[in-house]
C-alpha positions in Angstrom: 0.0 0.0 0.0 1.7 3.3 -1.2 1.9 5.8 1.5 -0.3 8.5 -0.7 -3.0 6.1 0.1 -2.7 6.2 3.9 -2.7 10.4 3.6 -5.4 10.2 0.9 -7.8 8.2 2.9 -8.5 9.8 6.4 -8.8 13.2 4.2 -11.1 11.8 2.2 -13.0 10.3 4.9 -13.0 13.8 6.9 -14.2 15.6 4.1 -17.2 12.8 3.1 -18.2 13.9 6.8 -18.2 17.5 6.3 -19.8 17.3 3.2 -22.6 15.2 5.3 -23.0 17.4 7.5 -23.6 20.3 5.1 -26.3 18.4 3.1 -28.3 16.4 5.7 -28.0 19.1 8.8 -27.7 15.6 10.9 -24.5 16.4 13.3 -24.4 12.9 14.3 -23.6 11.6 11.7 -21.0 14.0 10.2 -19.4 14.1 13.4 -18.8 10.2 13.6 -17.8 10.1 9.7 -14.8 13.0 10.7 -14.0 10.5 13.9 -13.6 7.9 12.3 -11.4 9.6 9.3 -8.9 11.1 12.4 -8.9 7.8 13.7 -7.5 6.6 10.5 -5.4 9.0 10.0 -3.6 8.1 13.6 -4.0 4.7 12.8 -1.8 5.3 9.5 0.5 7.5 11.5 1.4 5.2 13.5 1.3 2.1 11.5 3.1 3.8 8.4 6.7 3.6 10.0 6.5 -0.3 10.0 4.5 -1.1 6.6 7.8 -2.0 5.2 8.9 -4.2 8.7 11.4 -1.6 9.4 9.7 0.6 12.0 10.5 -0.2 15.7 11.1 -3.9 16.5 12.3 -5.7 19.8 15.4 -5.9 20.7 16.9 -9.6 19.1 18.9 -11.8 21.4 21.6 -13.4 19.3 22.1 -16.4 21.8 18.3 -17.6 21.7 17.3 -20.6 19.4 14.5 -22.1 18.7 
């Protein structure tokens, strides 16, 4: 997944809400569309660094076998 996607898609999301919200004058639902698109967007924030496996990882213990 290309990293335009996960900046794309909560904006997207947040502006589906506020577009909502400005048609159908129901708060309710505009407000839990622009939730959910800033929950995405923390959820690709934080899950970006480690799409590739190269974000933070525990410490490896050479010794240890399986």
């Amino acid at each position: 997944m290309s990293v335009l996607r996960y900046v794309v898609t909560p904006l997207v999301i947040i502006g589906l809400g506020l577009v909502y919200f400005l048609l159908s004058g129901e708060p309710a639902g505009g407000v839990l569309l622009v939730i959910f698109g800033g929950a995405m967007g923390v959820m690709g924030w934080t899950l970006l660094p480690t799409a590739d496996n190269a974000g933070p990882t525990a410490p490896v213990d050479p010794d240890f076998e399986l």
